[in-house]
C-alpha positions, 0 to 999 in steps of 0.5 A: 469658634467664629461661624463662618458667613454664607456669601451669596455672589453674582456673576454676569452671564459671561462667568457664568458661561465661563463656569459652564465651559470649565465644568464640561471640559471635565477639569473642575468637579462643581462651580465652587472649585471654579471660584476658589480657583478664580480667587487664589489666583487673585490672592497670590498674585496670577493672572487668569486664564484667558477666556476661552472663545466658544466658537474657536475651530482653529484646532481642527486642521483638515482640508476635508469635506466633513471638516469644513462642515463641522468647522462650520457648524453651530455647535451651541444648540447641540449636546456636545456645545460649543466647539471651541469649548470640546475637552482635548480628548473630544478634539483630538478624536475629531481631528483623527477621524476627519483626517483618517483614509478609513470611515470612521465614525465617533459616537460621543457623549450618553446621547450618541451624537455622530462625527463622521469623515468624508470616507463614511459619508459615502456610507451615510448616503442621502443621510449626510449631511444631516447624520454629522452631529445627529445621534445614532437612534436618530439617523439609523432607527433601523438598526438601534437594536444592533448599535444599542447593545454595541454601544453599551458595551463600548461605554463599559470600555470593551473593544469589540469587532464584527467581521462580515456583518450584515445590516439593512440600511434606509440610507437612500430612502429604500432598505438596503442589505449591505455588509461590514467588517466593523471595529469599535474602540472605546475613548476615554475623557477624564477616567471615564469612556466619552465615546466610541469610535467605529472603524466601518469596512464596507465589503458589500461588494467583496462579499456579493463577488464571493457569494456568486463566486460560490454560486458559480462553484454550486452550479459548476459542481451540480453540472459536473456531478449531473455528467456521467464522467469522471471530472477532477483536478489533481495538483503537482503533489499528485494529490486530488484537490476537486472531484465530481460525485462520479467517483462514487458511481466508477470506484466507490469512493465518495467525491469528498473521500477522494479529494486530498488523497493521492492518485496512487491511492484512489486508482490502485498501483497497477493503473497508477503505474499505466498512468504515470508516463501520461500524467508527467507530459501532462505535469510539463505542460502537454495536453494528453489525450489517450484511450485506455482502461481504467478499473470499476467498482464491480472488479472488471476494468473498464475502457475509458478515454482519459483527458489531461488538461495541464493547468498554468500559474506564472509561467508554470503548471501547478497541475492538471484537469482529468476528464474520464469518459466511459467509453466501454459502450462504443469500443464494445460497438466499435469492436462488434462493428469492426468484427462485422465489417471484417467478417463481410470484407473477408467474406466478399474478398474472399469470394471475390479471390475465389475464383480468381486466386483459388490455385494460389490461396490453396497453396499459400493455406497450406504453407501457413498450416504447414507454418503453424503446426511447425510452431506449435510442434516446436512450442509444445516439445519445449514445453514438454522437455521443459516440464520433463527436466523440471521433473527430473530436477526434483527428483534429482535436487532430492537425490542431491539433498540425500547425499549432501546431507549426509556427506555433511554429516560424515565430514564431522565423523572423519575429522583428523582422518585426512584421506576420508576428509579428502574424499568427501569434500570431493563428493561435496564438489561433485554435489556441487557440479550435479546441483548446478547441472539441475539449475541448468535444467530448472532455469530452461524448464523456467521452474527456477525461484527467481529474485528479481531486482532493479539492477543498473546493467551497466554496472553489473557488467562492469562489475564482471569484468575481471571475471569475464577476462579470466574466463576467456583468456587473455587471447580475447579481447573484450569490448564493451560499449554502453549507451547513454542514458541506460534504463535499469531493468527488473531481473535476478542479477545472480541468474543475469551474471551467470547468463552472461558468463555462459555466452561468454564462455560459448563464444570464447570457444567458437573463437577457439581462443583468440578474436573479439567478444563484444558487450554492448547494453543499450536501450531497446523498444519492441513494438507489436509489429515485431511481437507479431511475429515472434512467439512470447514476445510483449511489446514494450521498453527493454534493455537489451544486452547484446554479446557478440563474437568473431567465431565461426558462426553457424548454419540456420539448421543448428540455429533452430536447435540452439535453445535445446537442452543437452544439444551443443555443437562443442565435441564430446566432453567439452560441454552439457548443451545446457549454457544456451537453454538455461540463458534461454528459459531465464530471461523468458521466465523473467518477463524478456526475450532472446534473439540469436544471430549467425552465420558461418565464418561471420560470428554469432550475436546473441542478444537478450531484451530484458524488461525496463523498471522505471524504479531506482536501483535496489541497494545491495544488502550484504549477507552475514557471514559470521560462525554458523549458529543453530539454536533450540526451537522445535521445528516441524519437518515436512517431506515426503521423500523418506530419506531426504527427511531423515536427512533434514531431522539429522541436520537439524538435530545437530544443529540443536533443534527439536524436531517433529516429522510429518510426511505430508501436509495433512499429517501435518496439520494433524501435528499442529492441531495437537497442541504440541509447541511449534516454533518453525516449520520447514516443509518441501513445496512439491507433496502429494495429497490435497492439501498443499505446502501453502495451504498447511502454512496459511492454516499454520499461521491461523492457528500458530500465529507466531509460527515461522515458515520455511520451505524447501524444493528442487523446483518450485511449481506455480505454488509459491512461485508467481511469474517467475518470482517469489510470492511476497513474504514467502522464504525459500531454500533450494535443494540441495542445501548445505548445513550452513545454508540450512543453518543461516536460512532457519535463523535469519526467518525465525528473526523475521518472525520475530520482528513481526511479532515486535510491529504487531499488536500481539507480542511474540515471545522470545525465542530460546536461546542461540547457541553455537553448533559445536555447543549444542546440547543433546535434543530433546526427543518430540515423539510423544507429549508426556502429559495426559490432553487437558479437556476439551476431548480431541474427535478424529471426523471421518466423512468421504462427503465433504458437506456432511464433514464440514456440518459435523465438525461445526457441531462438534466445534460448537459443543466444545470439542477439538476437531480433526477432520479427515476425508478417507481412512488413510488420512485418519490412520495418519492423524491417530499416528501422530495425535493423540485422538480420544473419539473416533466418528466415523461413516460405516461405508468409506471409499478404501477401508470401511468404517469397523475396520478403521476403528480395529485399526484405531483400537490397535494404535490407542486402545482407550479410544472412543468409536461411534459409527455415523449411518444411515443404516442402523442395523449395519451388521459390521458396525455391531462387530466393534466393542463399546461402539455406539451407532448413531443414525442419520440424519442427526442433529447436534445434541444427538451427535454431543451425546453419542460423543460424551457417552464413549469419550475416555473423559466421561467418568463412566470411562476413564478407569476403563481407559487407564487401565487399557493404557497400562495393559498395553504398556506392559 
C-alpha cells in the first residue's frame, strides 16, 4: 500500500479569511473541509461561491435608530466579527429585534454581546449607545448576579419568565428602582443555543400607580376603620363587597367575615325585611337618607341613621355605599330634651289657661275622662266576653269531642240498621253545627289557631263567586270591583272565605232578598293620624276588602253593639249573633282591622284592612283524600278530661294503635322516662299542672328523639299559638275531630318524622307497617312492661324544695341511676302508678301528705320497693314507723345518698329474694 504525502498549502490572507468567515457561519466543521470542498468544486467542474463581502449590511432592512447604528457600526473588532459575515440565525434575529414595537434585546454568543431596538434604548438610558454591541456584565454590573443565572439557563434552551420584576438600575448614573414583566427565549444557530433574546415590559409606572393605588386603599381603610360608623358597600346581588372594622364593634362580625355575605344574612331577617323598601330606591338610583333602628351586639336595637349612596357604571347602578351613624345618644338627648320642652311648654300653657280657660278646660277634662273610661270599659268587656267564650269553646269542643267520638264509634256498630244509622248521622250534623258554633266563639275570643298564607285576594274572591251567588240568591245582584295592581295579603284564607261568606249573608238579609251587594278589594295605607284615633290599629300597608249593601241600614246605637257575640238585629231563630263577632275577632287576631259604616235606609259598608305581604303567593297544595288508614305505633294519649280520653284510646284502638294514657303531663313524662317504646304522643294543649303540653313535647324529644308529636285543643291559649299563628313546626288537631281527620293527621306527622329522620344524621327507624282500618288486627294491651327493668335502679325523688331536688337528682344521675323527679306526693303517686319505681327518697315533711305515708302508699302499689327518708331530723318518729326504711340525714353528700340507695334497692343481693317473693305474695 502506497503512503500517503503530507502537502503543506499557502494561502493568501484573503483565503485564510475566507476559511475564517466559513468556520464561523457554522457550515464546516474545521478548515479541512473548507479545502476539500474547495478542491471537489475544481475537479468536478463547479464554480465557487463567490466571495462573501464582510462589511455587507444589506441584509438588514429597518428605518430605525438602532439600525442605522448597527448597519454602521465596525464590526470586525467585536466578538461577534463582521456583519456581513453573521450566520442566517444571528441576522434573522437582529432584523426581528430592530423592527419589533416591544424592547427587545439579543445576547448573543458566550460573551453575552447586546443588540438592542430603539424601543429598549429608552431603557438603556445615558448607556446607549455604547450598550449596542457591549456585553451584558459590561453594561449592567449591577445586576450580572440576576442576568448570569437568566443566562445560563437560556443557554441550556430553557424559556423563562419574570413577571413584576424589580431591579436597580445606573442607567442615568444614579441607582434607579424600576420593574419589568421579562420574557426570555432562547435562539439556536446550527443545533446549538446562540443566544437569548429578552422581551423587556417596562410597568415601572404601572406598578407605582398600583401601589399608591394601594396605599390609598390602606389609608382610606385606616380612616374608615378609626370612625365610629358603620361604613360599606353592597353590590346589586345585595352581597357586601367592603365593610369597616366597625362591624365587629355593632354586631360582632369581624370586617373580613362580613364582606362576601348577604344583607339578610349579616342584618337578621327582621331588619332586612325594614330595609328592604330602602335598599330598592336606593338600587334605582335615589339617595336614601332615613332614621331607624338597627340591631346591636348586645341584644337591644339601637337607633341609628342610615345613608344610602347608590353607585353608577355605564349609566347603570351596580350598588350602593351605606353609611350607618349611631345616633342613639342624640335621639335619647333629643327625646330628654323634647320630654322637657314639652313638660315646660305645658306647664307655662297650662298656667297661663289656668285662669283664663279654667271653666272650659274643667269640662273638656271631664268629657275626655268621661271618653276614656267609655273605651276602656268597652275594651275590657270584649276582652272579657272574649276570654269567657274562649272558655266556654274548651269546655264545649270537649263536650263535642265526647259525643263525636262516640257517635263515630256507634256508626260502625249500627251498620245495616237503617234507622239507627240515620240517627246518628243527624247527631253527627248537629256535632258538626255545635262545632262551628264554638268556632264562631274562638274566632271573636281571638283563641282561634290560624294558618295564615300569602293569599291573592282577588282571586280568592273570584274563586267565591259562585258560591256567594247560591247564598244570596238570585234577586241580588253581585258586583265586584278590584283595583289594579292589587298587593297580596298575610291571612288564614279559610277563615278570609268563611269572613266574607258571613257578610255576604248579613246583607243579603238587610236586603231582604233583593238590591245590590258590592265587593270591592283595593289597596289601602293607614297612617298613625288615623291609628290615633282608633284602638288596635297599626299603621301600615293593607288591602282592604270592603262589602257593601243597599239595606236598611242602622242606627249609631246598634253600631256600637255590632261586634258583640250573640247580639244581632235579625228576629229570633234567624240568627246567632256571632257572623259579625267571628269577622270581627279574625282579622284582629291576624294582625288587620274592621271599620263599619251605616245609616238607616242608606245601607251599610263593612270594610276589613288586611296586612300586605310583599312575598309571592303561596301555592296551594292539595290534601290526600284517599282510604282512611290507621297503622300499629304505640301512641301515648295525653288528656285531662276522663272521657274525652276514653274516647280518643277507642278511636285509636280502632284504628290499630297501641295505646298508653297519661292524665296530665307530668304523669306523662313519668310514661316516657320509663323506657317503654313510644312512636307518637298526641296530647291536649290546655292541662292542669306546671308542666305544660309544649314543655312534655321538647322534653319528649330530648329523650325520644324520634318521637312524633301531636296535639289537640278546643282552643289554643298563647302556648303553641303565637299571634294568632301556629308556632313553626307545631302540628295541630282542633277539637271536635272526626275519625278521618284523627286518622289522616296521625299518618301525615309520623311521615314528618320521618322525613326528618331521613335529612338528619341519626336515622330513624322505619315505622311499622300501615295498614287499612277495616284490617287492623286487635291492639296489643300496653298496661305493663313484661319484662323485669334492666339496671340501672329507677329512683322516684320527692322534694317540696326545688334547689335540694335538682342537686339530688344530679347525685343520683351521677352514680348511675334513672331518676324521676316529683315536687309533691300527689305527682309521685302518679309516676308509681304509671313506672315502675324500685327507690323511693323521699323528705319526711311534704306539703299535703308527709313522707311515711307516701311511702305506705307506695309499699301498697309496688311492694318490693326501696324507701329512704331524707331529713333533717334523724330522730323523725314517723319516719321509724316504715319497715326496712333507711333515714338519711341532712345535709348529705353523694357517696352518702349512693349508699342509703344501694343498701334498699330490690337490686341489691341482699334484697332481690326479699323482692320476688313480695311480687308473688301480691300476685297471689
Amino acid at each position: 500500500m502506497a503512503s500517503r504525502q503530507t502537502r503543506n498549502v499557502s494561502l493568501t490572507p484573503e483565503l485564510d479569511q475566507y476559511i475564517d468567515d466559513q468556520l464561523a457561519i457554522g457550515e464546516y466543521g474545521n478548515a479541512s473541509e473548507v479545502v476539500r470542498t474547495a478542491i471537489k468544486l475544481l475537479r468536478d467542474g463547479g464554480t465557487p461561491a463567490a466571495p462573501v463581502d464582510p462589511t455587507d449590511h444589506g441584509w438588514l432592512i429597518g428605518t430605525s435608530a438602532c439600525a442605522r447604528i448597527i448597519r454602521n457600526m465596525d464590526w470586525s473588532l467585536n466578538p461577534l466579527g463582521p456583519i456581513g459575515l453573521w450566520s442566517p440565525e444571528l441576522k434573522t434575529t437582529v432584523s426581528n429585534v430592530v423592527n419589533s414595537p416591544v424592547p427587545k434585546v439579543l445576547m448573543w454568543g458566550p460573551d453575552h454581546v447586546m443588540i438592542y431596538n430603539d424601543n429598549y434604548s429608552l431603557i438603556a438610558g445615558a448607556n446607549h449607545p455604547a450598550a449596542l454591541g457591549g456585553t451584558v456584565p459590561g453594561i449592567w454590573p449591577e445586576i450580572w448576579d440576576f442576568n448570569r443565572k437568566v443566562l445560563e439557563a437560556g443557554f441550556r434552551g430553557e424559556t423563562m419568565s419574570a413577571l413584576e420584576q424589580t431591579l436597580v438600575l445606573n442607567r442615568n448614573g444614579t441607582p434607579e428602582e424600576m420593574v419589568f414583566d421579562l420574557f426570555y427565549t432562547p435562539v439556536h444557530e446550527g443545533g446549538k443555543v446562540g443566544g437569548v433574546l429578552c422581551t423587556v415590559v417596562d410597568i415601572t409606572e404601572r406598578v407605582e400607580v398600583r401601589r399608591r393605588a394601594e396605599h390609598r386603599e390602606y389609608e382610606l381603610r385606616t380612616i374608615a376603620d378609626a370612625l365610629p360608623v358603620l361604613i360599606s358597600y353592597i353590590d346589586s346581588d345585595l352581597t357586601y363587597r367592603f365593610a369597616n372594622r366597625f362591624y365587629e364593634n355593632w354586631l360582632g362580625v369581624r370586617a373580613e367575615d362580613v364582606v362576601g355575605r348577604s344583607v339578610r344574612e349579616i342584618v337578621g331577617e327582621e331588619t332586612f325585611a325594614e330595609r328592604r323598601p330602602l335598599i330598592e330606591r336606593a338600587l334605582k338610583g335615589e339617595t336614601v337618607i332615613a332614621d331607624t333602628t338597627m340591631p346591636h351586639q348586645d341584644g337591644v336595637k339601637r337607633a341609628c341613621e342610615v345613608h344610602y349612596l347608590p353607585r353608577e357604571q355605564d349609566g347603570r347602578v351596580i350598588g350602593f355605599h351605606v353609611l350607618v351613624f349611631d345616633i342613639q345618644d342624640r335621639v335619647d338627648r333629643e327625646a330628654d330634651l323634647a320630654r322637657q320642652v314639652r313638660h315646660r311648654t305645658r306647664a307655662e300653657q297650662q298656667l297661663r289657661q289656668l285662669n283664663e280657660t279654667l271653666e272650659a278646660r274643667v269640662i273638656e277634662e271631664i268629657a275626655e275622662r268621661r271618653h276614656a273610661e267609655a273605651v276602656l270599659i268597652q275594651s275590657q268587656k270584649m276582652e272579657t266576653v272574649g276570654k269567657l267564650t274562649g272558655g266556654v269553646a274548651h269546655d264545649f269542643n270537649n263536650l263535642l269531642q265526647v259525643v263525636s267520638g262516640n257517635l263515630q264509634l256507634l256508626a260502625k256498630d249500627v251498620a245495616g240498621n237503617d234507622r239507627a244509622e240515620a240517627r246518628v248521622a243527624n247527631a253527627l250534623s248537629g256535632v258538626s253545627r255545635g262545632a262551628k258554633l264554638a268556632a264562631q266563639l274562638l274566632a271573636f275570643g281571638r283563641r282561634q289557631a290560624l294558618e295564615p298564607r300569602v293569599v291573592n285576594s282577588t282571586r280568592l274572591v273570584r274563586d267565591m263567586d259562585d258560591m256567594l251567588r247560591r247564598a244570596i240568591g238570585e234577586g241580588i245582584e253581585v258586583e265586584t270591583i278590584v283595583a289594579g295592581g292589587l298587593w297580596n295579603s298575610f291571612i288564614d284564607p279559610a277563615q278570609l272565605e268563611n269572613a266574607l261568606l258571613n257578610l255576604a249573608i248579613n246583607a243579603r238579609d238587610a236586603m231582604e232578598g233583593t238590591g245590590k251587594l258590592t265587593i270591592e278589594l283595593g289597596n289601602a295605607s293607614l297612617d298613625d293620624a288615623y291609628a290615633r284615633t282608633h284602638a288596635e290599629v297599626t299603621p301600615g300597608q293593607y288591602v282592604m276588602l270592603a262589602v257593601s249593601d243597599t239595606g236598611s241600614g242602622m242606627t249609631a246605637e246598634v253600631l256600637e253593639k255590632v261586634f258583640e257575640p250573640f247580639f244581632s238585629t235579625k228576629s229570633e231563630g234567624k240568627g246567632s249573633g256571632l257572623g259579625l263577632s267571628m269577622v270581627y275577632g279574625f282579622v284582629k287576631q291576624s294582625g288587620g282591622h274592621v271599620k263599619i259604616y251605616s245609616e238607616p235606609g242608606e245601607g251599610t259598608t263593612v270594610k276589613l284592612y288586611l296586612p300586605r305581604s310583599t312575598a309571592p303567593e303561596d301555592v296551594e297544595v292539595m290534601v290526600d283524600s284517599g282510604p282512611i288508614v290507621g297503622g300499629t305505633e304505640t301512641v301515648l294519649v295525653v288528656e285531662d278530661d276522663d272521657e274525652v280520653r276514653a274516647t280518643a284510646i277507642e278511636l285509636l284502638t280502632d284504628l290499630g294503635y297501641r295505646v298508653l294514657k297519661a292524665v296530665d303531663a307530668t304523669n306523662a313524662l313519668s310514661v316516657i322516662e320509663s323506657g317503654i317504646p313510644i312512636d307518637i304522643i298526641f296530647t291536649d294543649v290546655v292541662m292542669p299542672g306546671r308542666l305544660k303540653s309544649p314543655e312534655l313535647a321538647r322534653m319528649a324529644r330530648e329523650r325520644l328523639p324520634h318521637v312524633a308529636v301531636l296535639f289537640t285543643s278546643g282552643y289554643t291559649e298563647n302556648s303553641i299559638v303565637h299571634g294568632g299563628r301556629l308556632d313553626p313546626g307545631v302540628e295541630l288537631l282542633s277539637k271536635p275531630y272526626t275519625r278521618e281527620q284523627l286518622a289522616r293527621r296521625l299518618r301525615h306527622v309520623v311521615a314528618n318524622q320521618q322525613q326528618r329522620g331521613v335529612a338528619g344524621t341519626r336515622p330513624i327507624e322505619a315505622a311499622p307497617p300501615i295498614l287499612p282500618v277495616e284490617g287492623v288486627p286487635a291492639p296489643v294491651p300496653a298496661t305493663r312492661v313484661a319484662a323485669r327493668p334492666v339496671a340501672p335502679a329507677t329512683v322516684l325523688l320527692v322534694e317540696d324544695d326545688d334547689l335540694i331536688r335538682a342537686s339530688t337528682s344530679d347525685m343520683l344521675q351521677e352514680a348511675g341511676y334513672l331518676v324521676i323527679d316529683a315536687g309533691s306526693a300527689e305527682d309521685a303517686l302518679v309516676a308509681l302508678q304509671t313506672t315502675g319505681i324500685d327507690v323511693l327518697v323521699s323528705d319526711v315533711n311534704l306539703p299535703s301528705m308527709n313522707g311515711p305515708e307516701l311511702a305506705e302508699r307506695a309499699r301498697a302499689i309496688r311492694p318490693s320497693i326501696g324507701v329512704v327518708f331524707a331529713t333533717g331530723d334523724r330522730h323523725a318518729p314517723a319516719a321509724g314507723a316504715v319497715d326496712g326504711a333507711v333515714i338519711l340525714a341532712k345535709p348529705y353528700d353523694g357517696a352518702q345518698l349512693g349508699q342509703a340507695v344501694a343498701q334498699v334497692s330490690p337490686r341489691s343481693p341482699a334484697r332481690t329474694a326479699r323482692a320476688d317473693d313480695a311480687e308473688e305474695a301480691l300476685a297471689e
